[in-house]
N, C-alpha and C positions, 0 to 999 in steps of 0.2 A: 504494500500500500504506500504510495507516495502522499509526502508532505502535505501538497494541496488537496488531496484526496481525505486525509485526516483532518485539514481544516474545513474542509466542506460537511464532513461527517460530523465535526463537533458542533456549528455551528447551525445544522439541523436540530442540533440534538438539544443546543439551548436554548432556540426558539422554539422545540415541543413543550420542552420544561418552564419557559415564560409563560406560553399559552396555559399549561397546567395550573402554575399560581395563578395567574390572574383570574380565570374563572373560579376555582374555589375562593380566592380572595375576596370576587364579586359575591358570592353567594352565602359568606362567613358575614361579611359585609349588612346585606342585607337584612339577615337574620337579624344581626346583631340591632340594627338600623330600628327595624321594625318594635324590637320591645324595646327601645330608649325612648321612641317616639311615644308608643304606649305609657310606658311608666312618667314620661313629661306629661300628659293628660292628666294620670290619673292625677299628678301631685298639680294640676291647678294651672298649667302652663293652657292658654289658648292654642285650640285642636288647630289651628292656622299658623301655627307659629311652632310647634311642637316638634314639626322634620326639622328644624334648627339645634336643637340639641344633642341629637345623637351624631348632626354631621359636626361637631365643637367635639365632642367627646372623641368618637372614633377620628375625625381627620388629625386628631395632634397626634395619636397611633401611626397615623402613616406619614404625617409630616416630619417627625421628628424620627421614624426609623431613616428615612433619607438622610438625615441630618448624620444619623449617628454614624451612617457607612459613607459618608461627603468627609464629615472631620475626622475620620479614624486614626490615631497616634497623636492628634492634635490635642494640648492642653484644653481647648474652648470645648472638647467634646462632652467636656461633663453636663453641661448645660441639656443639649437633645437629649442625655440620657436619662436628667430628670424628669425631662416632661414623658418620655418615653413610659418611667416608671410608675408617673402619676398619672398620664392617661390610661394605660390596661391597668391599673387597681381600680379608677372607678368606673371604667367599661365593664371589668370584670365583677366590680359587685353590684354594680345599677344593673346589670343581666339578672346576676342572683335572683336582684328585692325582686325583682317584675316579676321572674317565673316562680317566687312564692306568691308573691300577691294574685297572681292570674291564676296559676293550676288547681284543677277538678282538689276538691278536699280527698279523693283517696289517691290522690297521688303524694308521696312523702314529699315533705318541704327541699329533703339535703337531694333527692334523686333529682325534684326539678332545678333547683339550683348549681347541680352538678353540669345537669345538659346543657343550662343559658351558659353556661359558664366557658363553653367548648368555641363558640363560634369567635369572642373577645378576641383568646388567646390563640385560635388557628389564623386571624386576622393580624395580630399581632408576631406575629412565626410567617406566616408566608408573606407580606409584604416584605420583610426582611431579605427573608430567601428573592422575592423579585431583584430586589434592588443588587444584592449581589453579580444574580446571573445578567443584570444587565448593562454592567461597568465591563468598560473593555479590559483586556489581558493588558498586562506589562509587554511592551514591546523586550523580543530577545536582545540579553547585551551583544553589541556586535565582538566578533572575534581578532583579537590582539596578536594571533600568532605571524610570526616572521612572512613576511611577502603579501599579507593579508592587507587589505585599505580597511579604515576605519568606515563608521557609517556615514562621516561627511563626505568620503569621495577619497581622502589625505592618504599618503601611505603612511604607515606606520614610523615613529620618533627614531634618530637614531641617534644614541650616544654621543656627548659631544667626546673626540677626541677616537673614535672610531676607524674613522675613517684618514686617519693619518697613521692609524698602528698597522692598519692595511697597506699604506702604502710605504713605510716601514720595514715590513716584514717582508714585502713581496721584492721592493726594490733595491735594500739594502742588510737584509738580511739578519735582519736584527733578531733577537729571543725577547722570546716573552717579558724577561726581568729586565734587560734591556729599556725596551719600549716603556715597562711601568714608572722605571726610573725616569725618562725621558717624561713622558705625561707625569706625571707625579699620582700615579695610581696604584693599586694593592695588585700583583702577578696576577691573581685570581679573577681579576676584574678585566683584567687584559686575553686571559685565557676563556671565559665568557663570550667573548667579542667574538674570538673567532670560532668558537663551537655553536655559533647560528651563522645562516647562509650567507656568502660573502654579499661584499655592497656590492651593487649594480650600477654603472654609469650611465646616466642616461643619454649619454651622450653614442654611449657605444654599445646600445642594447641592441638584441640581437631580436631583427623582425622575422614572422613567418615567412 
């Protein structure tokens, strides 16, 4: 399987898995939506005004999970992470009250309370998971090895004093400790030099 083959394949594969969250996100969402809406009525909020609150509730959920994977390593990040922490406690427990206050009397208070409790924190977990799958990858670092250009186009740095131990050694026949002494450098550092590929003149590079 070639390179671009494996990036076409991943990139399938993250777009099934975005479409995945999002839809359950949507429908955690909603759920979630519908009894905060309800529980604003019951506690006095006008039935016109009542979808305002669960979008305050749950949007700092998803506003602030952004934040947290925006600033991540960043000092400021503590801030998204509080509201992070205060919006799903009281999404998670205005879920709770509602589905005690709403459920048939033979349903137990802790089972309905358990169930509201599911869509909060699946909302709170897959928007998360979105945001990840949908930050690009770290471009690869480009590679440093001898004869290799960097990623601006450059070729690679060369020693200063390199390229006079080359012409040193080739045309006067110098040694290693020689040459160090000459540069004012450690043998070791001279013998380096020449245990990667010789320089190349560009002058007298040799074309196909």
């Amino acid at each position: 399987m070639t390179p671009a083959t494996r990036t076409r394949g991943g990139r399938v594969a993250v777009a099934t898995a975005v479409a995945g969250t999002v839809f359950i996100a949507a429908g955690a969402f909603w759920l979630s939506f519908t009894a905060l809406a309800d529980l604003a009525r019951r506690s006095g909020v006008d039935a016109g005004q009542a979808w305002a609150w669960p979008l305050i509730v749950d949007g700092i959920i998803v506003v602030s999970t952004v934040a947290v994977v925006a600033l991540a390593g960043q000092r400021s990040a503590w801030y998204p992470w509080a509201l992070l922490a205060a919006g799903a406690v009281v999404s998670v427990t205005a879920n709770a009250i509602h589905a005690v206050v709403a459920a048939d009397a033979d349903v137990p208070s802790v089972l309905a309370a358990s169930v509201a409790a599911v869509p909060p924190l699946v909302l709170l977990a897959i928007t998360h998971l979105t945001v990840i799958l949908t930050r690009p990858l770290p471009a690869p670092e480009p590679s440093r090895e001898s004869g290799e250009e960097t990623a601006t186009g450059a070729p690679p740095l060369i020693p200063a004093g390199r390229e006079e131990a080359v012409l040193l050694r080739e045309e006067e026949g110098w040694s290693n400790k020689q040459i160090a002494r000459h540069l004012g450098v450690h043998p070791s550092t001279v013998g380096r030099w020449f245990a990667r590929p010789a320089l190349t003149d560009p002058d007298t590079e040799e074309t196909p």
